[in-house]
C-alpha positions in Angstrom: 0.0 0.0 0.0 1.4 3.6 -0.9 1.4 6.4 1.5 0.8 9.7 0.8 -1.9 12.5 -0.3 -4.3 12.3 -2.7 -4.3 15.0 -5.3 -7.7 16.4 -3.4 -6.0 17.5 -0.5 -3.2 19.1 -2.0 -5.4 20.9 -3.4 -7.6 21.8 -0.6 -4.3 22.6 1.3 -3.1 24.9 -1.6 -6.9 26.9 -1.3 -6.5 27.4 2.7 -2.9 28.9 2.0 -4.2 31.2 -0.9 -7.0 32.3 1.3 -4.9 33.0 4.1 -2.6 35.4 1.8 -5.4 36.8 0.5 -5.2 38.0 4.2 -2.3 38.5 4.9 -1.1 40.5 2.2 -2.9 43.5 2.1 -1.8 44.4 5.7 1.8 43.5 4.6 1.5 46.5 2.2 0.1 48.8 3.7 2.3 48.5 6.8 5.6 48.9 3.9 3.8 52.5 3.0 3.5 53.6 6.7 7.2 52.7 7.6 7.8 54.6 4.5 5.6 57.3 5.2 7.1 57.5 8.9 10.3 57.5 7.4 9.6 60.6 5.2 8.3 62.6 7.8 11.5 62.0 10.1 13.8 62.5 6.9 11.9 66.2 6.2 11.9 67.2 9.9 15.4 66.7 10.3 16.7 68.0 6.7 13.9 71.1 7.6 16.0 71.6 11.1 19.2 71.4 9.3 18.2 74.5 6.9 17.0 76.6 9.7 20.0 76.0 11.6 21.7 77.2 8.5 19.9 80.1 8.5 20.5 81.0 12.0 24.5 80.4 12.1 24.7 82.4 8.1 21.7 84.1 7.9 20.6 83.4 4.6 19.9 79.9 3.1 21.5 77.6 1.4 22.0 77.7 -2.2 22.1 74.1 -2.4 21.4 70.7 -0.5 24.6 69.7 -1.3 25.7 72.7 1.5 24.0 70.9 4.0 26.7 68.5 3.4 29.5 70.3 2.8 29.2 72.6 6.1 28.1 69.7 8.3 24.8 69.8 8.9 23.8 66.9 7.5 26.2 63.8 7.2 24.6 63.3 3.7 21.6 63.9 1.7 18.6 61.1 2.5 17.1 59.4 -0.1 13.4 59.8 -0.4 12.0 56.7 0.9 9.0 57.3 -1.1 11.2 57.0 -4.5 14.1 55.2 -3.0 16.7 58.6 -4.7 18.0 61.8 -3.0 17.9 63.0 -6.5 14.0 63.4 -6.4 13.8 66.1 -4.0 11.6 69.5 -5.0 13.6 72.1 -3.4 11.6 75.3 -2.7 13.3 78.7 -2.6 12.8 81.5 -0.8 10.9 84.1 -2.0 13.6 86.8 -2.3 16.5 84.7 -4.2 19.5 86.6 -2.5 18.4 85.0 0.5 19.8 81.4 -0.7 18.3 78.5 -2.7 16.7 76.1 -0.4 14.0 77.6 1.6 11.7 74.5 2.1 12.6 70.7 1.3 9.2 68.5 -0.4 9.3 64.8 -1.6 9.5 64.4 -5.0 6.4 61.3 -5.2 3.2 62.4 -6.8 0.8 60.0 -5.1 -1.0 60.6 -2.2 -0.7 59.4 1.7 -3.1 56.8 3.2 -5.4 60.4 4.5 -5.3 61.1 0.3 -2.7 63.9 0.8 -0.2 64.5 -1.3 3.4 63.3 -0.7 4.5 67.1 -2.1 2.4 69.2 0.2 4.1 67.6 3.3 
């Protein structure tokens, strides 16, 4: 006599485990987008401090993020967890341009947050 399982229950063991990721999976994403979202918000706040320190020891803002490096204020430029680059951030400037170049950091994304705001208006 030969042991082992019929082609039924493989089957039926197969449907439990799809029903169970059917689950599972949607949680698993959405918990990746608030790490990332978390993420983003610490990464803004501190870049954000770093330019108004800036500010206060020069009194004008930097021209570029790369400053932020260069004088020491950050030890380098973050990616964007949103699109995984530190190439993708929208740098906004000041209003009077002899005050420097980078008045306000944003994230380069265009989707939206889990509350349906957008990435770039953080």
């Amino acid at each position: 006599m030969r042991r082992g399982f019929t082609l039924i229950e493989l089957l039926v063991v197969m449907a439990i485990i799809a029903t169970l990721l059917t689950l599972a999976m949607p949680r698993y994403f959405k918990s990746i987008d608030r790490s990332k979202e978390s993420a983003l918000r610490a990464d803004l706040r501190g870049m954000r401090e770093a330019i108004d320190k800036y500010y206060g020891d020069t009194g004008k803002y930097p021209d570029t993020l790369d400053d932020l490096v260069t004088k020491k204020y950050l030890r380098s430029i973050p990616p964007d967890p949103m699109t995984g680059s530190d190439q993708t951030w929208v740098v906004v400037p000041p209003e009077d341009p002899s005050e420097g170049g980078v008045y306000d950091i944003r994230s380069g994304e265009k989707g939206n947050d889990a509350e349906g705001k957008s990435y770039s208006d953080w």
